[in-house]
C-alpha positions in Angstrom: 125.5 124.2 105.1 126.2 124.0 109.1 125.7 120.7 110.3 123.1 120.6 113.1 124.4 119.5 116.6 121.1 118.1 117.8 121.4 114.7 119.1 120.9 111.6 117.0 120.6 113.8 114.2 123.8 112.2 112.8 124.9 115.8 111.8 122.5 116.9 109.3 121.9 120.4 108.1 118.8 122.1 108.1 118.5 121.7 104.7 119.6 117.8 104.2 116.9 117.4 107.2 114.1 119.3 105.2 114.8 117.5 102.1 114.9 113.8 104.1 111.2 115.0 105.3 109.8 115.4 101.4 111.9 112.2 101.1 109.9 110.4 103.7 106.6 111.5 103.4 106.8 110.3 99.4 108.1 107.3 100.7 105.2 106.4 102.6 102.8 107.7 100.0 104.7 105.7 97.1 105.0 102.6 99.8 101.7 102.2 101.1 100.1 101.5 97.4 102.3 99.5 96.3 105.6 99.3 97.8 108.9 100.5 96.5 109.3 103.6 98.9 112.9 102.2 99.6 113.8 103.6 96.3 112.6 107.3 97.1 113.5 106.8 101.0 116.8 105.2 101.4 119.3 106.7 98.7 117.7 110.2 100.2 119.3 109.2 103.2 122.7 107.8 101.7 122.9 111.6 99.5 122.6 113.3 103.5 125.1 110.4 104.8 124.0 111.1 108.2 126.7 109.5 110.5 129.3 109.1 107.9 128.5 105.1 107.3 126.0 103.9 105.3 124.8 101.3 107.9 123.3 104.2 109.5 121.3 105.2 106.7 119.8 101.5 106.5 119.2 101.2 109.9 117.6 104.9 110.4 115.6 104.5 107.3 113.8 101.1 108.9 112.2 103.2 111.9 110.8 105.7 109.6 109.1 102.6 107.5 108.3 100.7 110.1 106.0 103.4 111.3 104.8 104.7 108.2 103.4 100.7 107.1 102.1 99.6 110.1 99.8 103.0 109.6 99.1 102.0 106.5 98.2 98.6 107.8 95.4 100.5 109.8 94.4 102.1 106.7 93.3 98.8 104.8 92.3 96.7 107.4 89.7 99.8 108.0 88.7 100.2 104.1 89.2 96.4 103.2 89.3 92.7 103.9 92.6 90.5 105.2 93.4 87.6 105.9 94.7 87.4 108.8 95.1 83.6 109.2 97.9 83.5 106.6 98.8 86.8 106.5 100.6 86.3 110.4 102.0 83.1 109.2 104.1 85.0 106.8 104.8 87.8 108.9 106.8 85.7 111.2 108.9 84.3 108.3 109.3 87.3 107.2 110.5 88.5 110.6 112.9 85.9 110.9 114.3 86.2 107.2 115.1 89.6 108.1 116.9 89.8 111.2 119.2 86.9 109.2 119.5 89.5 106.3 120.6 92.3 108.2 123.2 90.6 109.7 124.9 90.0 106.4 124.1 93.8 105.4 127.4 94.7 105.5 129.5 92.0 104.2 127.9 91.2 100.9 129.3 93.0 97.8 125.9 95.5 96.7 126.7 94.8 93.1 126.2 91.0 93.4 122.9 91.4 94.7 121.5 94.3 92.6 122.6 92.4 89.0 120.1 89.6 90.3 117.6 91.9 91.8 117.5 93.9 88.0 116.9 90.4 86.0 114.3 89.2 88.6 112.6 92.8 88.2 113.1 92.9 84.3 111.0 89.5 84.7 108.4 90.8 87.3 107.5 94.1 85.3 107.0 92.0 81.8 105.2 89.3 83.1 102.9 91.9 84.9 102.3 94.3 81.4 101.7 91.0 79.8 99.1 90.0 81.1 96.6 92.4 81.8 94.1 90.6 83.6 96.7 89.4 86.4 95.6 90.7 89.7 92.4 92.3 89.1 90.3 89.9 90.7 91.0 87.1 93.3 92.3 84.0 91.5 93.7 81.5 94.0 95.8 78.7 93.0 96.2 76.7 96.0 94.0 75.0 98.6 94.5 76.4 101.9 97.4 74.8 103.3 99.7 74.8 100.8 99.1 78.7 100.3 100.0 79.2 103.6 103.1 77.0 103.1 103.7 79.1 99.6 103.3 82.8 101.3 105.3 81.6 104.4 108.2 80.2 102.0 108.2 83.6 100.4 108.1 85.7 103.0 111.3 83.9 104.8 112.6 84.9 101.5 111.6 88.1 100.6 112.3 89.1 104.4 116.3 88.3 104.3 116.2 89.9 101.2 115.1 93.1 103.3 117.3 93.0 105.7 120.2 92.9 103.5 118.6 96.5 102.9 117.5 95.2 98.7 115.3 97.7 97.1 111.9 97.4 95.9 110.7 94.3 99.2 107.2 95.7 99.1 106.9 95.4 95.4 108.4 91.7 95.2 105.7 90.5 98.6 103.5 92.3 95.8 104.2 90.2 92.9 104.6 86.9 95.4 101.1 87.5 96.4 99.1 88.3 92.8 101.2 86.0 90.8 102.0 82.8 92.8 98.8 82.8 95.2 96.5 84.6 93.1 95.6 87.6 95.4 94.1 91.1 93.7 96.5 93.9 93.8 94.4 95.6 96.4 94.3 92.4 99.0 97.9 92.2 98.3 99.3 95.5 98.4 97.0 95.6 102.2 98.8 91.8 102.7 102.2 92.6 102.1 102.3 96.3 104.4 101.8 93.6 107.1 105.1 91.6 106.0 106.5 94.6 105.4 106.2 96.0 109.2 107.7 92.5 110.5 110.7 92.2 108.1 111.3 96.3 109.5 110.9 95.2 112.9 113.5 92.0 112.1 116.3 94.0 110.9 115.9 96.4 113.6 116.0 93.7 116.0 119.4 93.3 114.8 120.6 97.4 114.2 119.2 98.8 117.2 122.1 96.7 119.9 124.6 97.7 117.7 123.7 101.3 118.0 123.3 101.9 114.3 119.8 104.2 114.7 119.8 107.5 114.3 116.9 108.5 116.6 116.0 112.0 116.7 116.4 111.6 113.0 114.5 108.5 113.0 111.9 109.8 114.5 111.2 113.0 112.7 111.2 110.9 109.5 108.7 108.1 111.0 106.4 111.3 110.9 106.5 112.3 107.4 106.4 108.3 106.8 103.5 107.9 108.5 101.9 111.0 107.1 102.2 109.5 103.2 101.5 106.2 104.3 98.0 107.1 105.4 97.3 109.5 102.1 98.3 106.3 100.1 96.8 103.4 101.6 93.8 105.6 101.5 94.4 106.5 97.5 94.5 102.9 96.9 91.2 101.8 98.7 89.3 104.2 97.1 90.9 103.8 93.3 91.0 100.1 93.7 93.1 96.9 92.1 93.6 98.3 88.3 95.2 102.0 89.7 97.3 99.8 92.6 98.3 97.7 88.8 99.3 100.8 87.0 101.5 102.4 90.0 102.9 98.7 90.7 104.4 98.7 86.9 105.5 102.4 87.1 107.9 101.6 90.1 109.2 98.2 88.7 110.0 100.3 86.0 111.8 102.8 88.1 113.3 100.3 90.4 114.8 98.7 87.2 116.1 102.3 85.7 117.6 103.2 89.2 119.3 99.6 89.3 120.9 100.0 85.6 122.4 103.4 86.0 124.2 102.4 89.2 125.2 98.8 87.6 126.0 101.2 84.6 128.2 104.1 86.5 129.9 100.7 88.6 
């Protein structure tokens, strides 16, 4: 296919930029219940290669998902309940943990990190379909303070892990929030889209000086993002914390399929 010689377009044919679009707006859709639209989202992206480096990939991809969850933010906090007070708190961590990651994105070895990332998600998903009752009502396990000292912790955490560009960030703030601090699945899916637009907006803070965005790309896909995100933050209001459960289990169980074969093939 000819390669399109529209700026920031990173070289693209028509058909690579159609398919990225489908890509996207899944992405959102997938993201906005329950995180995990990395896994649709960015190995779209690395098949196209636009700009030849994968860096370019990561760092297009976080325009398009910074967009399409901070509409999805909008969704909830329309449809249902945050908490704000320690939901900001994170956010900041999170911000901070990610600009950090990012930085590191391309020294680390991927390998190292995804044989970790598939025992902590082989843990996640069992825990989760063992225990049935987890997240479908609020359960919390700490007084105030310390569970805004817990979500902060994790979000510093979770948030380098994103900007080293690991799959499946929304669905670990996910499990960080219903199993440590006791959230529903619905409050927490709404919780972590927040984290999830500041640990975007961290590694960006980081890719955008070294001129590693794709912009007419980015922005074409932040469209299609942002047009899934609403139809799934949406979905998940109206269906509630036992369908935000089942979709939750579904993508740790893709995230850990996708992670074997590529640990498998080396």
């Amino acid at each position: 296919m000819t390669a399109l010689d529209w700026p920031g377009f990173g070289q693209v044919s028509l058909a690579g930029l159609l398919f990225l679009c489908v890509a996207a707006a899944l992405a959102g859709a997938v993201d906005a219940v329950v995180g995990g639209g990395g896994l649709i989202q960015l190995p779209a992206l690395l098949l196209v290669g636009p700009g030849g480096q994968p860096l370019y990939a990561l760092a297009t991809s976080k325009v398009a998902a910074v967009v399409g969850t901070a509409s999805a933010v909008g969704a909830y906090a329309r449809q249902t309940s945050i908490d704000w007070a320690s939901a900001i708190p994170m956010a900041v961590a999170a911000f901070a943990g990610a600009t950090g990651g990012a930085a590191f994105a391309g020294a680390l070895e991927p390998g190292v990190l995804n044989g970790v990332v598939l025992v902590a998600l082989v843990g996640v998903g069992l825990y989760t379909w063992r225990k049935p009752e987890l997240g479908v009502a609020e359960t919390p396990r700490f007084g105030r303070a310390a569970q805004i000292g817990v979500m902060v912790t994790g979000g510093a955490v979770v948030g380098f892990y994103d900007g080293l560009a690991g799959p499946g960030t929304g669905t670990f703030l996910v499990f960080l929030l219903v199993g440590l601090v006791g959230f529903a699945f619905l409050r927490a899916s709404a919780t972590a889209k927040i984290i999830n637009v500041a640990t975007n907006l961290g590694a960006l803070l980081y890719f955008i000086p070294t001129g590693k965005v794709l912009w007419g790309l980015a922005l074409v896909l932040a469209v299609c993002n942002l047009g899934g995100a609403v139809f799934g933050a949406r979905l998940a209001v109206r269906r509630g914390s036992a369908f935000v459960r089942r979709v939750f289990l579904t993508v740790v169980v893709a995230l850990v399929v996708s992670l074997g074969c590529k640990a498998a093939l080396g």
